[in-house]
C-alpha positions as CSV (number, residue, x, y, z in Angstrom):
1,X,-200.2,-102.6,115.9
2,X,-200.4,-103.8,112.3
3,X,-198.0,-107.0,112.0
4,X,-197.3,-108.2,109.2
5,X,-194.2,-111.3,108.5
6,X,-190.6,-110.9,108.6
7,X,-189.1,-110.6,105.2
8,X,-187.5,-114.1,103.4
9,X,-184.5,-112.8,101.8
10,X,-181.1,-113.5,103.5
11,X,-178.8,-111.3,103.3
12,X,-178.6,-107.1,103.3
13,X,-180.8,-104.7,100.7
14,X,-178.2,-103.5,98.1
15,X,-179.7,-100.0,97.2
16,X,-180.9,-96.9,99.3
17,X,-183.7,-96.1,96.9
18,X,-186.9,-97.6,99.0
19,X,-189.6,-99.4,97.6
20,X,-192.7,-97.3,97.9
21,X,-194.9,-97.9,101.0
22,X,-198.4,-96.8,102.2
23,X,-198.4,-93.6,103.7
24,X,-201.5,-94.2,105.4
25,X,-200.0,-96.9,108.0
26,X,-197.3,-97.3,110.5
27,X,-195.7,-101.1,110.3
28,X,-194.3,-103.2,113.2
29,X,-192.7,-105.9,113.6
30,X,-193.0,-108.0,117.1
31,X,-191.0,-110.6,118.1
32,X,-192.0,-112.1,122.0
33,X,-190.1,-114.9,123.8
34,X,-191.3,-117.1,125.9
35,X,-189.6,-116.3,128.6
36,X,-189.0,-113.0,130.5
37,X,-187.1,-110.3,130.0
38,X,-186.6,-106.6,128.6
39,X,-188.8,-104.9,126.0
40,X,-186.6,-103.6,123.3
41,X,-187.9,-101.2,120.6
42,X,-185.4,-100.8,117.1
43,X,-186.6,-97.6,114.7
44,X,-185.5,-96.9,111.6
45,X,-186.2,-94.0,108.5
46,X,-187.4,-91.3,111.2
47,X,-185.9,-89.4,108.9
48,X,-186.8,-90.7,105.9
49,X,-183.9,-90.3,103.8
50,X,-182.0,-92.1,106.7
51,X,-181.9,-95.7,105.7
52,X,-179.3,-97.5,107.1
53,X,-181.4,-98.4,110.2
54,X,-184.0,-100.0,107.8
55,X,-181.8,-102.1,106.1
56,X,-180.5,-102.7,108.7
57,X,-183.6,-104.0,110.2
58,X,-184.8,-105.6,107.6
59,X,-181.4,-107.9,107.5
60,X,-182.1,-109.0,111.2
61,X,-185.9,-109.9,109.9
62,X,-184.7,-112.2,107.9
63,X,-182.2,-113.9,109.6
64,X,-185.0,-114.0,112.7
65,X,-187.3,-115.2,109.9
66,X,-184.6,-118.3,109.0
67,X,-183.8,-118.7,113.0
68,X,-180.5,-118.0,112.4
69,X,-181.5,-115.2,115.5
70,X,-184.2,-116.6,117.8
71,X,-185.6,-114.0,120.2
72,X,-186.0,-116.3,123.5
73,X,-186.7,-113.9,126.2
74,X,-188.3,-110.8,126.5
75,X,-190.0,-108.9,123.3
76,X,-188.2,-107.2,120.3
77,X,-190.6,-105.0,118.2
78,X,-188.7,-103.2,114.9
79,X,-190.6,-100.3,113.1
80,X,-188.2,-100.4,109.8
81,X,-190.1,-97.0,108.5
82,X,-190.9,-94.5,111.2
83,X,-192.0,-91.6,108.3
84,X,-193.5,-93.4,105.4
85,X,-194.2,-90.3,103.6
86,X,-190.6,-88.5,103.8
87,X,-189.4,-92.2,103.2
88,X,-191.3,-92.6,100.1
89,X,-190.1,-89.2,98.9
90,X,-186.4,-89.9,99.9
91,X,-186.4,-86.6,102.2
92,X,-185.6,-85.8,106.0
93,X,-189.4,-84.6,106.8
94,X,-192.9,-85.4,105.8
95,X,-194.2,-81.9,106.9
96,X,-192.1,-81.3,109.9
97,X,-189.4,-82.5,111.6
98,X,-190.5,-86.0,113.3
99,X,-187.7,-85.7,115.7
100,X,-188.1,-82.4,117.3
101,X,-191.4,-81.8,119.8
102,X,-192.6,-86.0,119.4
103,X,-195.6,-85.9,121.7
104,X,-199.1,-87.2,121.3
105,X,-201.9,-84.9,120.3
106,X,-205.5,-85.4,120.1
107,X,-206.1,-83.2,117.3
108,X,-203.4,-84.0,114.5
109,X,-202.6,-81.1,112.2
110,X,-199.9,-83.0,109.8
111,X,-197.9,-86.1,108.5
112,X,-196.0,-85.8,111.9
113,X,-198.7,-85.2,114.1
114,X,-200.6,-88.9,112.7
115,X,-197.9,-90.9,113.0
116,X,-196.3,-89.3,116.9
117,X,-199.8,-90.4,117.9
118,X,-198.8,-94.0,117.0
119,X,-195.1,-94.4,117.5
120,X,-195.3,-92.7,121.1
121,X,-197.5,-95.3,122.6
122,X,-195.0,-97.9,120.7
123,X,-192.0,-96.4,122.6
124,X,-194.4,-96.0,125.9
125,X,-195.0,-100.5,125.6
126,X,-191.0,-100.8,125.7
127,X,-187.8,-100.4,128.6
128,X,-185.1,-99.5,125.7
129,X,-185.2,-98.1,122.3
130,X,-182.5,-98.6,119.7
131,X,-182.7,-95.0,117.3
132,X,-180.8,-95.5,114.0
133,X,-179.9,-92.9,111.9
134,X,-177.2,-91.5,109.3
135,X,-176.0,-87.7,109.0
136,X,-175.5,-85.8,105.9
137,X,-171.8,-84.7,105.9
138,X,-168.6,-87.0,106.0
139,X,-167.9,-88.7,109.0
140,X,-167.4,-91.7,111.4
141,X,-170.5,-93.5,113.3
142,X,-171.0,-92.1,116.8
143,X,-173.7,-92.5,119.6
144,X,-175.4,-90.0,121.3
145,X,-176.8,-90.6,125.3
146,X,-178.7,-89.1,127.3
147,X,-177.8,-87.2,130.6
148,X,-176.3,-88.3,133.9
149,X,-178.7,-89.7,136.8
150,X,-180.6,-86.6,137.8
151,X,-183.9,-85.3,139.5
152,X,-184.2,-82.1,137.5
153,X,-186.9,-80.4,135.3
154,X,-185.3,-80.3,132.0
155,X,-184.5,-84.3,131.6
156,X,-185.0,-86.6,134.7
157,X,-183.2,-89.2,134.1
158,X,-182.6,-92.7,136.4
159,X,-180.9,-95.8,134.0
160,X,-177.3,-93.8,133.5
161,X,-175.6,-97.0,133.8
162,X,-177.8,-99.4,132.0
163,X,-177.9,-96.4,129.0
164,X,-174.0,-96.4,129.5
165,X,-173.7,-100.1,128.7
166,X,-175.9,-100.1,125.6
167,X,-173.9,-97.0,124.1
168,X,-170.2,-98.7,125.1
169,X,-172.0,-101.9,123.0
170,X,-172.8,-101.1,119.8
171,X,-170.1,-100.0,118.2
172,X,-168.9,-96.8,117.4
173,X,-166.2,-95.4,119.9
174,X,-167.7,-91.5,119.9
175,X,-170.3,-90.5,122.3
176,X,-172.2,-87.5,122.5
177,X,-174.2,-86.1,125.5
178,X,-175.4,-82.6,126.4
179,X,-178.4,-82.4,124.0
180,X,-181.4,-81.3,125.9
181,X,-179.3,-78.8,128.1
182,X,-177.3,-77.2,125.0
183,X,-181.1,-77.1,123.2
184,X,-182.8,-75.6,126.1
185,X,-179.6,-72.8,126.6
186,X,-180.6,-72.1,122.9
187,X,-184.0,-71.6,123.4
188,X,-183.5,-69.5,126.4
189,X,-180.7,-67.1,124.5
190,X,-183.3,-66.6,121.4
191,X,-185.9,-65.1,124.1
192,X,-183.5,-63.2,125.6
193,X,-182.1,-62.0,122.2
194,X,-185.4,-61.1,121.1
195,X,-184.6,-63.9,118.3
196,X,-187.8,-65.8,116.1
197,X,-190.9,-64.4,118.5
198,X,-193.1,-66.9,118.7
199,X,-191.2,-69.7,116.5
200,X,-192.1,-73.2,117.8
201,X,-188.5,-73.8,118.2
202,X,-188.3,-71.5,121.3
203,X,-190.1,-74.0,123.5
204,X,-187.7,-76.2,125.3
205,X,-190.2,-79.3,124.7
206,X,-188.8,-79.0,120.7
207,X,-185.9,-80.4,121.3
208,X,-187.7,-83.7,122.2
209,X,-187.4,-86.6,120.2
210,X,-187.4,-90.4,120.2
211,X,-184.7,-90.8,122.9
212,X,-186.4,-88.2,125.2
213,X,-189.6,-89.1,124.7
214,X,-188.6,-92.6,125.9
215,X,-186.4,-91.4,129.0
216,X,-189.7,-89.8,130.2
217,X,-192.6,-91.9,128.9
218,X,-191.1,-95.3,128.3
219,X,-191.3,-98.6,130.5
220,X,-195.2,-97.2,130.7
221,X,-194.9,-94.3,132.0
222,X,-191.9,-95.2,134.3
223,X,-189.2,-94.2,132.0
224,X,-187.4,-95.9,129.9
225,X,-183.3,-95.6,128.5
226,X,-182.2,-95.4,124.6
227,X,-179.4,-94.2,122.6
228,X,-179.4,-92.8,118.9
229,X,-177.1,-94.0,116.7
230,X,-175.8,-92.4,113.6
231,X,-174.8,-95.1,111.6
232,X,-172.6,-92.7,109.2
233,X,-173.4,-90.5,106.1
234,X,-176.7,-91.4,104.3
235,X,-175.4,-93.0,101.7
236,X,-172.3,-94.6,102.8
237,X,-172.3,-98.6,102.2
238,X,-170.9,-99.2,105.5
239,X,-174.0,-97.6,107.2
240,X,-176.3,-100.3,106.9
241,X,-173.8,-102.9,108.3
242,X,-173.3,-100.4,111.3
243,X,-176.9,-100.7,112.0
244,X,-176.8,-104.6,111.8
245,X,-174.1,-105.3,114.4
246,X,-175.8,-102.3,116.6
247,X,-179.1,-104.7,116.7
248,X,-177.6,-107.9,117.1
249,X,-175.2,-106.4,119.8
250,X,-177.8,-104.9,121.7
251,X,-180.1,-108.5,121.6
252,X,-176.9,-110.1,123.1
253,X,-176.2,-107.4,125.4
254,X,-180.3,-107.4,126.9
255,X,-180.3,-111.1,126.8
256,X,-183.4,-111.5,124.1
257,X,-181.5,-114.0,121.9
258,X,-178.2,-116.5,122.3
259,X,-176.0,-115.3,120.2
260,X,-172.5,-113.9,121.0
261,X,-171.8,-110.2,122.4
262,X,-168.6,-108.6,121.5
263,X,-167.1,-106.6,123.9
264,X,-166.3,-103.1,123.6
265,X,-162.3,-103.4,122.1
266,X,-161.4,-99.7,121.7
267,X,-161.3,-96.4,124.1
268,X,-163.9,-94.2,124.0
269,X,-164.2,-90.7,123.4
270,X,-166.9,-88.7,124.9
271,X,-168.1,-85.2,124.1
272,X,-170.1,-83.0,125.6
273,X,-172.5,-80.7,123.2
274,X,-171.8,-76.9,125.0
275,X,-173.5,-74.4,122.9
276,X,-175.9,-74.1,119.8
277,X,-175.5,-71.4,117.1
278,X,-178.3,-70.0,115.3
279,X,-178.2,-69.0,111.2
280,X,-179.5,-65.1,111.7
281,X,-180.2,-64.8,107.9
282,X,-179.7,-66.0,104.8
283,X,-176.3,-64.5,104.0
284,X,-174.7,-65.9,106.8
285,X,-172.0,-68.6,105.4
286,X,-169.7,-70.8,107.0
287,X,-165.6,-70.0,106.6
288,X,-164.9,-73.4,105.0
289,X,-166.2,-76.8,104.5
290,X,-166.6,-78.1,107.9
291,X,-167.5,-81.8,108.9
292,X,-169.1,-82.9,112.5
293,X,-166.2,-83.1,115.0
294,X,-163.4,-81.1,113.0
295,X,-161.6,-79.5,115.7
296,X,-161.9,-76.0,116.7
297,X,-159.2,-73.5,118.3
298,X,-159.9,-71.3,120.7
299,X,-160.5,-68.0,118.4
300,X,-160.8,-69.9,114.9
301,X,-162.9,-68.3,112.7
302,X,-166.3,-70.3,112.1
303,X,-168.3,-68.2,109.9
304,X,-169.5,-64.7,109.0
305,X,-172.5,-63.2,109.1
306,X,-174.8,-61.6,106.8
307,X,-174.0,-58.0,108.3
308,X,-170.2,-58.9,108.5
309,X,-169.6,-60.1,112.2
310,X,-167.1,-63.4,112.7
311,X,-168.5,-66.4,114.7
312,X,-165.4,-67.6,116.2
313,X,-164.7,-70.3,118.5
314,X,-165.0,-69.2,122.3
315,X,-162.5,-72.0,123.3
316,X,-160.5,-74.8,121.9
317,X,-163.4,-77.5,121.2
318,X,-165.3,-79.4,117.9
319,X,-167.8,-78.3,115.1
320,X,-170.5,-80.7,115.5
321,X,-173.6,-80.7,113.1
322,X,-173.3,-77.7,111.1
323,X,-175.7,-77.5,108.5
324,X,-175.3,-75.8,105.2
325,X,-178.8,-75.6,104.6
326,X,-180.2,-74.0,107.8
327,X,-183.2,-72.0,107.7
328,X,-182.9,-68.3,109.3
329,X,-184.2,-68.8,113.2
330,X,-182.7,-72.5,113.1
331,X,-179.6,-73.9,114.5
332,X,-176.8,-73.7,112.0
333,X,-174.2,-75.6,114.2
334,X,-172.9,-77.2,117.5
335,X,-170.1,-76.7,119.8
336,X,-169.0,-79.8,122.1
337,X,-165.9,-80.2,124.5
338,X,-164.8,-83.3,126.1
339,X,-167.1,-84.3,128.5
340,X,-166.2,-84.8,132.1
341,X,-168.7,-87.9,132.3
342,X,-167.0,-91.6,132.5
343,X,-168.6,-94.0,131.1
């Protein structure tokens, strides 16, 4: 792990355009205590024109730097770039999406390839990650979690209430659950459709990314628990203090430093991601400007297709990620309904 010191300044970065790094190294930052505890992992700029989570970081640095924070149990280690090259750049992806298939490999074919072979034996060392990110469109902060308690193939899963508590603590009031199952539905209607042979996206396995990776492979191989949260559009001003109470509240909430945890003082609202939609070709366009979590009703028109058909909505629900700038063969948007999950 290349350490290297905490910055000195005090107080947040200013300005979302990043100071170049190298792309030829991945930077930590690890803080121990002396006495024990949890083993907490914080990433930021997986995407790299996502930088809320690294300012973010790089604000709690400091103030660890000053011992205004003091990590006293347990370890803390922040990784404040995750993509140097797409961060460097300003852009989601260096070649590829980091977030989608994050594995090891022994023979490395890109940018993504190098640095998964790094940053998944970082999230193997720890018990829970901390994911920060930001979202293109307008919109509030919300968290996404993983699935409930389970024994299954797709997404065992055994820390539900300890992922629960981490996701009620950070801030924002919106959850999100359902992504590996509403991914792998996807994957299986594009074979049956006959959709993309052959695209990488048609594995189930592509829809694994920091979070996953750590349910499975964290706590060394015993699995781990993590949320990701989406601090707010990329360049709103408000993102980067979203990210900075998320990381102190979760060092209160794990017990690796004494400071104060504020308890969650709103209800929550949970949804549940139901169905992905594809973009088919290039002429298909959304109806209207729509925003993550506009509300749907049952029948509303969506969008239209290149050939003419109407996406509509199958049942009264939310829009949830749609992307202007999907590729053919790639998913254009999400469906979600309120989940049935407490928290």
């Amino acid at each position: 792990m290349n350490v290297t010191p905490a910055p000195t300044a005090c107080c947040a970065v200013v300005t979302n355009r990043p100071a170049m790094i190298s792309n030829r190294n991945l930077r930590a930052h690890r803080i121990a205590g002396l006495e024990p505890g949890p083993r907490l992992i914080v990433t930021g700029a997986v995407h790299g024109n996502e930088t809320a989570g690294t300012q973010g970081i790089r604000r709690v640095l400091a103030e660890i730097d000053s011992s205004d924070i003091e990590i006293v149990r347990g370890s803390v280690t922040f990784v404040p770039v995750c993509n140097p090259l797409a961060y460097n750049h300003m852009r989601r992806m260096g070649d590829r999406n980091l977030n989608r298939k994050l594995q090891p490999t022994a023979t490395p074919q890109d940018n993504e390839d190098r640095i998964a072979r790094v940053l998944c034996q970082w999230l193997a060392e720890h018990d829970v990650l901390l994911d920060l990110h930001s979202f293109r469109s307008p919109g509030q902060p919300f968290v996404m979690r993983g699935p409930a308690n389970n024994r299954g193939t797709l997404e065992p899963f055994a820390h539900e209430a300890a992922e629960a508590q981490l996701a009620m603590h950070v801030g924002p009031s919106r959850i999100v659950e359902g992504w590996m199952g509403s991914y792998a539905a996807g994957v299986a209607r594009r074979k049956a459709q006959g959709l993309t042979p052959g695209a990488v996206h048609e594995d189930p396995s592509y829809g694994v990314g920091t979070t996953e990776f750590m349910r499975a492979h964290g706590a060394n191989g015993q699995g781990g628990y993590g949320i990701t949260l989406e601090c707010g559009q990329h360049d709103d001003p408000e993102g980067p203090e979203v990210a900075y109470t998320a990381i102190r509240q979760t060092l209160a909430l794990l017990g690796l430093a004494d400071i104060p945890l504020a308890p969650p003082a709103h209800p929550f609202e949970c949804l549940d991601l139901a169905e992905v939609v594809d973009r088919h070709a290039e002429g298909d366009r959304f109806a209207k400007t729509w925003t993550s979590f506009d509300p749907l009703a049952a029948g509303e028109l969506i969008a239209v297709r290149a050939d003419g058909s109407e996406v509509r909505a199958p049942e009264a629900g939310y829009i949830v990620f749609p992307d202007v700038s999907a590729l053919p063969g790639h998913e254009w948007f999400y469906l979600a309904q309120r989940s049935t999950r407490g928290l």
